[in-house]
N, CA, C and O atoms as CSV, one atom per row, in Angstrom:
chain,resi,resn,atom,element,x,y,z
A,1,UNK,N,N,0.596,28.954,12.106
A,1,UNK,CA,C,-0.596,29.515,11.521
A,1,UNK,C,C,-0.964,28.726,10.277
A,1,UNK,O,O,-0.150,28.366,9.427
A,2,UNK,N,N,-2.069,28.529,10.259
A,2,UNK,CA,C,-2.660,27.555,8.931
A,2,UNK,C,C,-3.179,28.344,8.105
A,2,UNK,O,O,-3.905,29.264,8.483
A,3,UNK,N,N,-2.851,28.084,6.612
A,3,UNK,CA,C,-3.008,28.666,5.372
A,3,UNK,C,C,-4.601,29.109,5.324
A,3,UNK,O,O,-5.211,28.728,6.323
A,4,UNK,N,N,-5.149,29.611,4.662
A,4,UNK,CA,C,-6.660,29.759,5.027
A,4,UNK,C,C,-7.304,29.395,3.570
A,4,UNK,O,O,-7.332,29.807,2.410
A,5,UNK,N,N,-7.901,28.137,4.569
A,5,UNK,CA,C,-8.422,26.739,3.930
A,5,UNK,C,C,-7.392,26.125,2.411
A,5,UNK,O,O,-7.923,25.475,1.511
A,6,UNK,N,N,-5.970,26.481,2.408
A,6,UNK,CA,C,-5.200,25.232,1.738
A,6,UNK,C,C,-4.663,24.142,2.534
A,6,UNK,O,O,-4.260,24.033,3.692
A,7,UNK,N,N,-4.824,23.169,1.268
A,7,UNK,CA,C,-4.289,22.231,2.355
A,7,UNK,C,C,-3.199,21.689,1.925
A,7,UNK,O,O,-3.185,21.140,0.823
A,8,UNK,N,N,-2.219,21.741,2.629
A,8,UNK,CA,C,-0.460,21.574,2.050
A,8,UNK,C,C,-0.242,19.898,2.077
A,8,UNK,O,O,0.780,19.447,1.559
A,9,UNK,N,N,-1.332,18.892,2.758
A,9,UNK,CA,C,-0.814,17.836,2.464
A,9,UNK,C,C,-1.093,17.170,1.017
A,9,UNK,O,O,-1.890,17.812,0.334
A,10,UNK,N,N,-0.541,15.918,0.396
A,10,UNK,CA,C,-0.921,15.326,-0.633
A,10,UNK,C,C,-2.265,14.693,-0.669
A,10,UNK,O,O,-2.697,14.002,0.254
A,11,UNK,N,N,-2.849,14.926,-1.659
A,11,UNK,CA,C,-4.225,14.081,-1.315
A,11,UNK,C,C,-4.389,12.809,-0.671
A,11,UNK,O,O,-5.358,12.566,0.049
A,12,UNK,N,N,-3.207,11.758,-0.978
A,12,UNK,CA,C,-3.799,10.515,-0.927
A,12,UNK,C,C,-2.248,10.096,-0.142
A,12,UNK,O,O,-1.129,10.401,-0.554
A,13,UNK,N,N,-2.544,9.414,0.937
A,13,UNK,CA,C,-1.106,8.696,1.616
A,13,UNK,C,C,-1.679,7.329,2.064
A,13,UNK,O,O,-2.776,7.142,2.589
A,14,UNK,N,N,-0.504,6.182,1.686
A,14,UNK,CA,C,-0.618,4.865,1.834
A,14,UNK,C,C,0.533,4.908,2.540
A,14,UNK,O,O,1.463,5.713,2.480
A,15,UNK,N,N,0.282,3.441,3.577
A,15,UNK,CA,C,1.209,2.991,4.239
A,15,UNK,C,C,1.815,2.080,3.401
A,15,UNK,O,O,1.112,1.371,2.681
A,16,UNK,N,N,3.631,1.948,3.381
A,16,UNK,CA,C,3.748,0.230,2.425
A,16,UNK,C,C,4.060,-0.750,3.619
A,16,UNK,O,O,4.799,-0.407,4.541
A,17,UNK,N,N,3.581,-1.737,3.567
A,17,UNK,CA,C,3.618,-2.641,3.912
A,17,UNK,C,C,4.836,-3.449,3.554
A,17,UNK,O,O,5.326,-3.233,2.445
A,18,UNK,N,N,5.477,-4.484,4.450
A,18,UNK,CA,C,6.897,-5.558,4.033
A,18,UNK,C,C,6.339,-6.507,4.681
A,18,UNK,O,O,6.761,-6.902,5.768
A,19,UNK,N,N,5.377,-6.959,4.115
A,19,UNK,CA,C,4.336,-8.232,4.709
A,19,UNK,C,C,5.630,-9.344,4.650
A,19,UNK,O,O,5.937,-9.953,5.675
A,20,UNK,N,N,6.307,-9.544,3.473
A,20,UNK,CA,C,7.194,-11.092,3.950
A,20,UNK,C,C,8.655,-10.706,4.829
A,20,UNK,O,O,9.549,-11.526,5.042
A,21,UNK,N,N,8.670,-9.182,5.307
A,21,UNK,CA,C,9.602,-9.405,5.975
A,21,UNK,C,C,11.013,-9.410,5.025
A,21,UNK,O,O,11.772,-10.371,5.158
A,22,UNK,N,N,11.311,-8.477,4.196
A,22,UNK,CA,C,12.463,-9.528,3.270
A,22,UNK,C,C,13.457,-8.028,3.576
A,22,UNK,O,O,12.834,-7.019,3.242
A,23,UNK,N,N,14.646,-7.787,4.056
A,23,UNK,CA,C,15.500,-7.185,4.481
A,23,UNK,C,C,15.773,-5.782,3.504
A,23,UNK,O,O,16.187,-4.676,3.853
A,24,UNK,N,N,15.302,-6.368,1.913
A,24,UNK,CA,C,15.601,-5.673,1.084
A,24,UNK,C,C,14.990,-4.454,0.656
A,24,UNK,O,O,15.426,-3.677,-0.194
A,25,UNK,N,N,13.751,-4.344,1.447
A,25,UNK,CA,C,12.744,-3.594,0.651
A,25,UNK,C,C,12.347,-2.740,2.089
A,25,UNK,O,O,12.784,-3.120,3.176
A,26,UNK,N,N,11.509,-1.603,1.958
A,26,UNK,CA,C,10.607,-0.470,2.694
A,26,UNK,C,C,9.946,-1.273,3.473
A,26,UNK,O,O,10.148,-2.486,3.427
A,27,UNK,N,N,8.985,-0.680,4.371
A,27,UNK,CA,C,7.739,-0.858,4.705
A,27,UNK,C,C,7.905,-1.205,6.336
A,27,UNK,O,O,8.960,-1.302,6.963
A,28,UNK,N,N,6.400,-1.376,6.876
A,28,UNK,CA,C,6.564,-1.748,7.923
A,28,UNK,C,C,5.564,-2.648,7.877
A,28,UNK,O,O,4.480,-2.749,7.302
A,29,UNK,N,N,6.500,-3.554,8.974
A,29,UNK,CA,C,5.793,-5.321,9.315
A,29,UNK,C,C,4.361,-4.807,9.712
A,29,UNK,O,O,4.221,-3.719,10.269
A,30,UNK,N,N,3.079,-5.801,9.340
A,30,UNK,CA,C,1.997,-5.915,9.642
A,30,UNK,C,C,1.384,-5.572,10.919
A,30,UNK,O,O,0.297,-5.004,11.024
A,31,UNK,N,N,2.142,-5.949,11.903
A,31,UNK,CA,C,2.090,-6.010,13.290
A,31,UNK,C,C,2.070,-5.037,14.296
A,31,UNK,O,O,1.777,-4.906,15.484
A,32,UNK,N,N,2.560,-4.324,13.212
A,32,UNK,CA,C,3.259,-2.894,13.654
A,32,UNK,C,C,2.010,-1.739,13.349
A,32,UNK,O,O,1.667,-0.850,14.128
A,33,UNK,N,N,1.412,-2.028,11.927
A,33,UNK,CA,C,0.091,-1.105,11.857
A,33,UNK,C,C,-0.548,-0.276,12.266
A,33,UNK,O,O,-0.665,0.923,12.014
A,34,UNK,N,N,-1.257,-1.360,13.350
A,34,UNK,CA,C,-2.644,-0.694,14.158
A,34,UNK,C,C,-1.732,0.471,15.162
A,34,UNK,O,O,-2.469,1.441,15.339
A,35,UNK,N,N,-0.768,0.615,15.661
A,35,UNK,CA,C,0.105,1.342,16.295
A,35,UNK,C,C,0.566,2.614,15.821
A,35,UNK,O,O,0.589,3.696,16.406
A,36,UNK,N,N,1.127,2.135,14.037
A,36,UNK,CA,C,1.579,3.469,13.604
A,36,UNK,C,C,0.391,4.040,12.799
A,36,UNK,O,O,0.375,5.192,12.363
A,37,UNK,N,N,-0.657,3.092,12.629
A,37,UNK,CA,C,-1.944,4.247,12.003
A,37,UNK,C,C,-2.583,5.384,13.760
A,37,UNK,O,O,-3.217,6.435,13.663
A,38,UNK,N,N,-2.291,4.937,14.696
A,38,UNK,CA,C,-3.087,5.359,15.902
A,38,UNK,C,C,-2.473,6.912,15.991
A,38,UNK,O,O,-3.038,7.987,16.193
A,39,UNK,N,N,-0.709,6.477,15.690
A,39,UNK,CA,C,0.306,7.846,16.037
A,39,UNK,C,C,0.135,8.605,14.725
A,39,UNK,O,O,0.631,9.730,14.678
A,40,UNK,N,N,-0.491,8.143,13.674
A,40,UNK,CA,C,-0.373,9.046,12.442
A,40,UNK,C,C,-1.651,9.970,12.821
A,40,UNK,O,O,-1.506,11.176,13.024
A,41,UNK,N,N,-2.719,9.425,12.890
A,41,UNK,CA,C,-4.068,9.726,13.117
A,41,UNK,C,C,-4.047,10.718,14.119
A,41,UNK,O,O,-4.464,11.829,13.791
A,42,UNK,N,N,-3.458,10.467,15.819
A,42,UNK,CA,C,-3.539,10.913,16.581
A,42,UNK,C,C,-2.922,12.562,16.506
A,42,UNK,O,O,-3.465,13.661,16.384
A,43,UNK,N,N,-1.751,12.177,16.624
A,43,UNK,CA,C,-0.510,13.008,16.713
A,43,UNK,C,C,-0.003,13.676,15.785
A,43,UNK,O,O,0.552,14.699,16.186
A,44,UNK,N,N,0.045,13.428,14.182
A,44,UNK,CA,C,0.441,14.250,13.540
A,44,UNK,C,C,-0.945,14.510,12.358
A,44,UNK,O,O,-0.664,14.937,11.238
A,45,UNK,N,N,-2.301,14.235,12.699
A,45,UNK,CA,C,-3.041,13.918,12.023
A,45,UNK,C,C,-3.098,13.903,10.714
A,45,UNK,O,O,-3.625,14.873,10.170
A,46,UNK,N,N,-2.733,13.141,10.139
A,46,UNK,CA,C,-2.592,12.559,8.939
A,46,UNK,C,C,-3.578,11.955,8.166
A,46,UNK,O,O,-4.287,11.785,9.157
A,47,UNK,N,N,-4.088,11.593,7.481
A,47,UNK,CA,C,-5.569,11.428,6.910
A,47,UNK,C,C,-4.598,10.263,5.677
A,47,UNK,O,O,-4.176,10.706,4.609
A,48,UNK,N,N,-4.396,8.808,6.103
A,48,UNK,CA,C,-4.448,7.725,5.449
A,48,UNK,C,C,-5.087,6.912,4.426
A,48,UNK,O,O,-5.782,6.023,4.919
A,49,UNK,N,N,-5.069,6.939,3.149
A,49,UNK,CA,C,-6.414,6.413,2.448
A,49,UNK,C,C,-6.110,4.882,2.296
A,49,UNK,O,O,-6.964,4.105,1.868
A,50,UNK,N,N,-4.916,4.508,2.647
A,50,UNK,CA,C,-4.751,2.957,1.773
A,50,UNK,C,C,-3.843,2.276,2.677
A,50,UNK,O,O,-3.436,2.574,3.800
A,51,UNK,N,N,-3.567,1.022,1.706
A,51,UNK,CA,C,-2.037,0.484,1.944
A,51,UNK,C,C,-1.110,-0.157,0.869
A,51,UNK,O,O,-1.704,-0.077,-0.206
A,52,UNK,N,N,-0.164,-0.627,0.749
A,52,UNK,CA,C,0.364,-0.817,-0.229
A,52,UNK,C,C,1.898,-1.663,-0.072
A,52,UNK,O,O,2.809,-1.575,0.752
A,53,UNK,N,N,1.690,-2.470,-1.231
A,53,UNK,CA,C,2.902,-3.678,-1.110
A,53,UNK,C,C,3.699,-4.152,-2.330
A,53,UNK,O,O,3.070,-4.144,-3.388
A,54,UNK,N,N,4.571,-4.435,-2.356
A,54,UNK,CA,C,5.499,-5.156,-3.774
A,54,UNK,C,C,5.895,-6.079,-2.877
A,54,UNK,O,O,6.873,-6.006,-2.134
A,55,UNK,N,N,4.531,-7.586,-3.032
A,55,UNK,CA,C,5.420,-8.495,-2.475
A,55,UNK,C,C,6.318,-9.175,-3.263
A,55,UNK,O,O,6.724,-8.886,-4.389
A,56,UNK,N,N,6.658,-10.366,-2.362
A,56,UNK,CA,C,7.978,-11.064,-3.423
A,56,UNK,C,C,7.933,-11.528,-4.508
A,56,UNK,O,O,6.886,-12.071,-4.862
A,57,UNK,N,N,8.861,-11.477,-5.235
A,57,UNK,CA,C,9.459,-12.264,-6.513
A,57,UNK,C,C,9.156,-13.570,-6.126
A,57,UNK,O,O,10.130,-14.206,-5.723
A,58,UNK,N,N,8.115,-14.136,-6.132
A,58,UNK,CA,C,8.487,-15.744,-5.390
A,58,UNK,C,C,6.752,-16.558,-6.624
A,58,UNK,O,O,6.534,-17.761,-6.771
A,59,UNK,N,N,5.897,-15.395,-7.245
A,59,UNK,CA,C,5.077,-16.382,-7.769
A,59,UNK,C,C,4.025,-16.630,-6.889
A,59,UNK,O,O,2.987,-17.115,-7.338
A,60,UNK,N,N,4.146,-16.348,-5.590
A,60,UNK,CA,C,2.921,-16.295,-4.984
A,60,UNK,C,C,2.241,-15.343,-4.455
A,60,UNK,O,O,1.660,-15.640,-3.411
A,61,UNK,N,N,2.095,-14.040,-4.931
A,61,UNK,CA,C,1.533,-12.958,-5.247
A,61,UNK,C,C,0.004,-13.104,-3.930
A,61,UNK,O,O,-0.384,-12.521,-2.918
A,62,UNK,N,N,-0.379,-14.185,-4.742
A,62,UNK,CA,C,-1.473,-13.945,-4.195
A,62,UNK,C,C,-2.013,-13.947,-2.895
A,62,UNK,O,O,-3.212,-13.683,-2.794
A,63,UNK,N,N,-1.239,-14.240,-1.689
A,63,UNK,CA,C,-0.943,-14.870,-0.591
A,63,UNK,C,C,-0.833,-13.181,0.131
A,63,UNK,O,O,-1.856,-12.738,0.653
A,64,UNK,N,N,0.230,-12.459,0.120
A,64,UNK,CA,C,0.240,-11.333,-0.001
A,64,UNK,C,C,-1.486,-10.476,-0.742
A,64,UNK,O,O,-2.240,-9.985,0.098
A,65,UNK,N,N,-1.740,-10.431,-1.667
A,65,UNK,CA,C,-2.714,-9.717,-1.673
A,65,UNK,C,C,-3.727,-10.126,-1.140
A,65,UNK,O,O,-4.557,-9.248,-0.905
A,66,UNK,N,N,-3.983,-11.121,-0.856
A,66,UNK,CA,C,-4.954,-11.588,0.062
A,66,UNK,C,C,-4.777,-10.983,1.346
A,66,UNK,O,O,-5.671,-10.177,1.605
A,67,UNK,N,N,-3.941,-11.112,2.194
A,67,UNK,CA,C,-3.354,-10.687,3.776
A,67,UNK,C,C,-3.591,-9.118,3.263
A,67,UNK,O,O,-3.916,-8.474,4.261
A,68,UNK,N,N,-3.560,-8.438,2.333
A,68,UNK,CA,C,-3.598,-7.187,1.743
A,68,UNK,C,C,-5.142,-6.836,2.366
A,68,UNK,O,O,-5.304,-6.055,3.304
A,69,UNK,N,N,-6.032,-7.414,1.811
A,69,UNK,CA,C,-7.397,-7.298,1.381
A,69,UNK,C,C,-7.589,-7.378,2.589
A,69,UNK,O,O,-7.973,-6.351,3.149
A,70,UNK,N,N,-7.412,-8.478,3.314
A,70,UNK,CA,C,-7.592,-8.484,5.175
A,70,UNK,C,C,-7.695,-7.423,5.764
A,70,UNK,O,O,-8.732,-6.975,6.254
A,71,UNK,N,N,-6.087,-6.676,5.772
A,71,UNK,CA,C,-6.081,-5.577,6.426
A,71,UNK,C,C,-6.565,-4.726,6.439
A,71,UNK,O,O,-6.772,-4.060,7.454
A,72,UNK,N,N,-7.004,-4.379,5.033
A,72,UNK,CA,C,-7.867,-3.040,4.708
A,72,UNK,C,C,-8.970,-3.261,5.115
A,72,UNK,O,O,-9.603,-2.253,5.428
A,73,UNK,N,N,-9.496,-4.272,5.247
A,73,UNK,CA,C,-10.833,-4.536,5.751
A,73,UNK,C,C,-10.856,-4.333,7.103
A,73,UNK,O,O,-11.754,-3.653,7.599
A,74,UNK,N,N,-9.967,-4.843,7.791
A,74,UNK,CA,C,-10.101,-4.662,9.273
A,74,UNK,C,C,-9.493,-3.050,9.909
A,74,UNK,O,O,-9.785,-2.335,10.867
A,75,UNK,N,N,-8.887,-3.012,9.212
A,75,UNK,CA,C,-8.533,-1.039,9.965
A,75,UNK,C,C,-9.259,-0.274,8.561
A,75,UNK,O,O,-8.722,0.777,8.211
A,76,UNK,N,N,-10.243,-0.676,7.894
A,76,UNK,CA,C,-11.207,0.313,6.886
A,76,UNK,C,C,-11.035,1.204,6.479
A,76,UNK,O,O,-11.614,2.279,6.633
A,77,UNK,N,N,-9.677,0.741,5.505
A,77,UNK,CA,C,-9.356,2.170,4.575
A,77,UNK,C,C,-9.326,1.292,3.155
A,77,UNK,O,O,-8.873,0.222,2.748
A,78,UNK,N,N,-10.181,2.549,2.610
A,78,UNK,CA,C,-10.350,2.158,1.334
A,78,UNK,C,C,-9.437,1.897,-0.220
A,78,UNK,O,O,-9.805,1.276,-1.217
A,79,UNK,N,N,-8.321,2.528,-0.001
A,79,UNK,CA,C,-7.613,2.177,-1.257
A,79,UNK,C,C,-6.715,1.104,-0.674
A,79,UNK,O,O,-6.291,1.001,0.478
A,80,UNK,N,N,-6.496,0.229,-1.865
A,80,UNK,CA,C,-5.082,-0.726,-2.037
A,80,UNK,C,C,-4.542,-0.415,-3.044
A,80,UNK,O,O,-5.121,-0.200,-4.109
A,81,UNK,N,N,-3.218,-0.342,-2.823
A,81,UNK,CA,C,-1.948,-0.383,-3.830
A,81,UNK,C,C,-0.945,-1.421,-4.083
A,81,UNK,O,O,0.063,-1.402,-3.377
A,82,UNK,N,N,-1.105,-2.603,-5.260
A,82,UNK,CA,C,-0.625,-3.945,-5.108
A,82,UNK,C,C,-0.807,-4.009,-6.610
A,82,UNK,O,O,-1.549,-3.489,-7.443
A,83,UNK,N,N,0.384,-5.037,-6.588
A,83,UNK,CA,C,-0.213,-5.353,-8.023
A,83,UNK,C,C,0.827,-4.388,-9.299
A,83,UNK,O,O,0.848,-3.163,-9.419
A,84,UNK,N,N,1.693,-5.523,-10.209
A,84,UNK,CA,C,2.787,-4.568,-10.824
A,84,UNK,C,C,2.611,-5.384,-12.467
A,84,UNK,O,O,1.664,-6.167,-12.533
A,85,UNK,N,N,3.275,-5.257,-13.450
A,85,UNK,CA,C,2.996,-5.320,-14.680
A,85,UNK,C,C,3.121,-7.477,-14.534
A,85,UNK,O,O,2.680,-8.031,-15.541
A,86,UNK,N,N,3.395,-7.974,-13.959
A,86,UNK,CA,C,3.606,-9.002,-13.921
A,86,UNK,C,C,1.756,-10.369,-12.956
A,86,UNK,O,O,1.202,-11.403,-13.328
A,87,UNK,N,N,1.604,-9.551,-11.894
A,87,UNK,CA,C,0.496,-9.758,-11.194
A,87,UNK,C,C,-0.696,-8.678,-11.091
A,87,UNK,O,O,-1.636,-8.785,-10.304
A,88,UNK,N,N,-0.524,-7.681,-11.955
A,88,UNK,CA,C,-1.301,-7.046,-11.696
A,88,UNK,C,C,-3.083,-7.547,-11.889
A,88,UNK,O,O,-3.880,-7.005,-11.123
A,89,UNK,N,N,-3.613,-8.559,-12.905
A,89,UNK,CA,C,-4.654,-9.157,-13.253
A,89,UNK,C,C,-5.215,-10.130,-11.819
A,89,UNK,O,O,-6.384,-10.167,-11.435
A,90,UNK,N,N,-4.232,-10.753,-11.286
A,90,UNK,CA,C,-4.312,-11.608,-9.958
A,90,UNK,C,C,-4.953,-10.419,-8.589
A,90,UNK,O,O,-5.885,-10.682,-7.829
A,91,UNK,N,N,-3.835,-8.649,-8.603
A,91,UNK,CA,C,-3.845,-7.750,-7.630
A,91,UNK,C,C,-5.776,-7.889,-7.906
A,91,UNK,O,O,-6.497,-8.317,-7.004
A,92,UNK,N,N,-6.248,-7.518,-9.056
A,92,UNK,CA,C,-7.480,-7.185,-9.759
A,92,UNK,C,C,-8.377,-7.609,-8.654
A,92,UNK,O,O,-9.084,-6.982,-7.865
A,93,UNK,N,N,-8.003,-9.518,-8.939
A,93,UNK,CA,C,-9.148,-10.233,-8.052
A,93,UNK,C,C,-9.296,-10.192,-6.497
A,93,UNK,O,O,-10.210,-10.792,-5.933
A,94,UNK,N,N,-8.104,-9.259,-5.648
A,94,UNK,CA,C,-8.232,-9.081,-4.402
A,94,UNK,C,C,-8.511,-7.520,-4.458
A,94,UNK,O,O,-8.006,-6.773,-3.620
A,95,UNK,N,N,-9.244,-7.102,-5.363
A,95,UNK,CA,C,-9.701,-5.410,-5.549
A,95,UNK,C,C,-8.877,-4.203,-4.982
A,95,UNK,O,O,-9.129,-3.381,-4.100
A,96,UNK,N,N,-7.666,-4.420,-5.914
A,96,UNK,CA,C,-6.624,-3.145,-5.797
A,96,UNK,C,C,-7.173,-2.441,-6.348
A,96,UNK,O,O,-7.828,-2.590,-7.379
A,97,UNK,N,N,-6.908,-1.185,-5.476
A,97,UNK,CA,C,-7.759,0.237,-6.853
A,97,UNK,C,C,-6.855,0.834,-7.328
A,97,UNK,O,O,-7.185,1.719,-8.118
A,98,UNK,N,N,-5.115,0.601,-7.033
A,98,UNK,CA,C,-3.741,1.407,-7.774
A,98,UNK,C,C,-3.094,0.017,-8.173
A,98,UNK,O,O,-3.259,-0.982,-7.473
A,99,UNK,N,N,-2.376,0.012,-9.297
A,99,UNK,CA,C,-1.139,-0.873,-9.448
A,99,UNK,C,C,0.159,0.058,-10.021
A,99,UNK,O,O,0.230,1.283,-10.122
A,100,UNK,N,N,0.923,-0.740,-10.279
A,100,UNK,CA,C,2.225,-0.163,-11.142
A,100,UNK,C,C,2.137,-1.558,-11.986
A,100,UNK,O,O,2.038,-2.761,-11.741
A,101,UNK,N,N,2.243,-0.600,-13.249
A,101,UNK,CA,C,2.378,-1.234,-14.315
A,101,UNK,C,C,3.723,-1.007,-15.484
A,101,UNK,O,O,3.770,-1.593,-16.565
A,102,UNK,N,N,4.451,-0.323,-15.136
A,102,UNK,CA,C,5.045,0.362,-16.047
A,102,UNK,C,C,5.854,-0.070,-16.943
A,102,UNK,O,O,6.220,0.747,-17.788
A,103,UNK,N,N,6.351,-1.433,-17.018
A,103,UNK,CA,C,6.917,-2.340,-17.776
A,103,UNK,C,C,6.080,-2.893,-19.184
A,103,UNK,O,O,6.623,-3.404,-20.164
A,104,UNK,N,N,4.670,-2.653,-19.010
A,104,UNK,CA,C,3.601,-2.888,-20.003
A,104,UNK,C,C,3.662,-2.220,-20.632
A,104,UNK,O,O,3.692,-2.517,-21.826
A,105,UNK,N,N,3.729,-0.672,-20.130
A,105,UNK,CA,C,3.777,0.347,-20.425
A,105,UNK,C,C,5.380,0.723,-21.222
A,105,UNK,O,O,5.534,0.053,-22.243
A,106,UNK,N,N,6.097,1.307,-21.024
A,106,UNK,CA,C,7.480,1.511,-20.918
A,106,UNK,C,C,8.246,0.130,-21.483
A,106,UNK,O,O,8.883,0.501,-22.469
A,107,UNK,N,N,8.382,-0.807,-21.348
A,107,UNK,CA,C,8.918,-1.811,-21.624
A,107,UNK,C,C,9.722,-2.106,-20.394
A,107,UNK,O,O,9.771,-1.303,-19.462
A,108,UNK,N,N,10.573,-3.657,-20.386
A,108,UNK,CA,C,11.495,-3.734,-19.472
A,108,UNK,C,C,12.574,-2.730,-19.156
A,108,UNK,O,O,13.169,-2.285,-20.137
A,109,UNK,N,N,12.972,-2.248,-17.851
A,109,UNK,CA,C,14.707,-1.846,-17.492
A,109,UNK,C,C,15.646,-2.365,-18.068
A,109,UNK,O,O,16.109,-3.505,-18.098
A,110,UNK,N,N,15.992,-1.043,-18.716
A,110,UNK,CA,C,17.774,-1.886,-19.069
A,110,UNK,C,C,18.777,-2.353,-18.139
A,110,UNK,O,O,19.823,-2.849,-18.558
Protein backbone atom coordinates (compact mmCIF):
# COMPACT_ATOMS: atom_id res chain seq x y z
CA UNK A 1 0.00 0.00 0.00
CA UNK A 2 1.42 3.46 -0.92
CA UNK A 3 1.64 6.27 1.54
CA UNK A 4 -0.94 8.83 0.35
CA UNK A 5 0.93 11.05 -1.88
CA UNK A 6 4.53 10.71 0.22
CA UNK A 7 7.13 9.89 -1.45
CA UNK A 8 9.69 7.66 0.46
CA UNK A 9 12.30 7.88 -2.26
CA UNK A 10 15.32 10.48 -2.14
CA UNK A 11 14.87 13.26 -4.38
CA UNK A 12 17.75 12.97 -6.55
CA UNK A 13 19.63 9.44 -7.56
CA UNK A 14 22.81 9.27 -9.76
CA UNK A 15 24.34 6.42 -11.22
CA UNK A 16 28.44 6.34 -10.49
CA UNK A 17 30.10 5.54 -13.15
CA UNK A 18 34.01 3.53 -13.16
CA UNK A 19 34.57 4.92 -16.62
CA UNK A 20 38.53 3.84 -16.35
CA UNK A 21 37.70 0.61 -15.08
CA UNK A 22 40.21 0.77 -12.05
CA UNK A 23 39.48 -2.31 -9.58
CA UNK A 24 39.55 0.05 -6.71
CA UNK A 25 36.63 2.08 -6.80
CA UNK A 26 32.37 1.70 -7.22
CA UNK A 27 30.50 2.10 -10.18
CA UNK A 28 29.46 0.52 -13.17
CA UNK A 29 31.38 0.27 -16.57
CA UNK A 30 29.81 2.56 -19.25
CA UNK A 31 28.63 -0.24 -21.28
CA UNK A 32 26.64 -1.53 -18.91
CA UNK A 33 24.28 1.76 -18.60
CA UNK A 34 21.75 1.79 -21.16
CA UNK A 35 20.78 -1.78 -19.55
CA UNK A 36 20.81 -0.90 -15.92
CA UNK A 37 18.99 2.55 -16.53
CA UNK A 38 16.15 0.28 -18.66
CA UNK A 39 15.86 -2.24 -15.30
CA UNK A 40 15.86 0.81 -12.95
CA UNK A 41 13.22 2.67 -14.98
CA UNK A 42 11.31 -0.38 -15.88
CA UNK A 43 11.15 -2.63 -12.97
CA UNK A 44 11.79 -0.97 -9.91
CA UNK A 45 10.83 2.48 -11.22
CA UNK A 46 13.23 4.61 -10.09
CA UNK A 47 13.34 8.17 -11.33
CA UNK A 48 17.34 8.83 -12.16
CA UNK A 49 18.44 12.48 -12.41
CA UNK A 50 22.24 12.18 -13.22
CA UNK A 51 25.49 10.47 -13.31
CA UNK A 52 28.50 10.63 -11.55
CA UNK A 53 32.35 9.86 -11.40
CA UNK A 54 35.77 10.28 -9.37
CA UNK A 55 37.89 9.62 -12.18
CA UNK A 56 41.54 8.86 -11.80
CA UNK A 57 44.34 10.31 -9.98
CA UNK A 58 46.18 10.38 -13.29
CA UNK A 59 45.80 14.46 -14.27
CA UNK A 60 43.65 13.77 -16.98
CA UNK A 61 40.42 14.61 -15.56
CA UNK A 62 39.30 15.87 -18.44
CA UNK A 63 39.01 12.89 -20.71
CA UNK A 64 36.62 11.39 -18.20
CA UNK A 65 34.45 14.45 -17.94
CA UNK A 66 34.17 14.76 -21.31
CA UNK A 67 32.95 10.85 -21.92
CA UNK A 68 30.80 12.26 -18.78
CA UNK A 69 29.10 15.03 -20.78
CA UNK A 70 28.57 12.40 -23.72
CA UNK A 71 26.61 10.24 -21.79
CA UNK A 72 24.33 12.50 -20.28
CA UNK A 73 23.63 13.78 -23.44
CA UNK A 74 22.84 10.66 -25.06
CA UNK A 75 20.54 8.82 -22.34
CA UNK A 76 19.23 12.78 -21.30
CA UNK A 77 19.53 13.15 -17.84
CA UNK A 78 20.19 16.24 -16.61
CA UNK A 79 22.49 16.39 -13.62
CA UNK A 80 26.32 15.55 -13.55
CA UNK A 81 28.28 14.82 -10.58
CA UNK A 82 32.20 15.19 -11.32
CA UNK A 83 34.56 17.23 -10.33
CA UNK A 84 36.46 17.30 -6.61
CA UNK A 85 38.53 20.12 -4.81
CA UNK A 86 41.46 19.45 -7.15
CA UNK A 87 39.51 19.50 -10.88
CA UNK A 88 36.65 20.84 -9.94
CA UNK A 89 37.17 24.37 -12.26
CA UNK A 90 38.09 21.87 -15.40
CA UNK A 91 34.47 19.50 -14.06
CA UNK A 92 32.94 23.44 -14.57
CA UNK A 93 33.88 23.50 -18.33
CA UNK A 94 32.14 20.06 -19.13
CA UNK A 95 28.92 21.59 -17.07
CA UNK A 96 28.79 19.58 -13.81
CA UNK A 97 25.94 20.85 -11.79
CA UNK A 98 27.38 18.81 -8.30
CA UNK A 99 31.08 18.55 -7.31
CA UNK A 100 32.83 17.56 -4.05
CA UNK A 101 34.88 19.93 -2.86
CA UNK A 102 35.59 19.35 0.58
CA UNK A 103 39.28 19.64 0.93
CA UNK A 104 38.83 23.53 -0.03
CA UNK A 105 36.53 23.47 2.29
CA UNK A 106 37.66 21.32 5.36
CA UNK A 107 41.25 21.17 4.52
CA UNK A 108 43.30 18.02 3.59
CA UNK A 109 42.73 14.28 5.45
CA UNK A 110 44.87 13.46 8.02
Amino acid sequence: MKNSGENCLPNELFIQLNLAKELGKNGIYPERLPGLLKELQKDITLKIDGLMCIPPNDNKSEIYFSKMRKLSEQINLPELSMGMSDDYLKACEYKTTFFRIGSKIFGERN
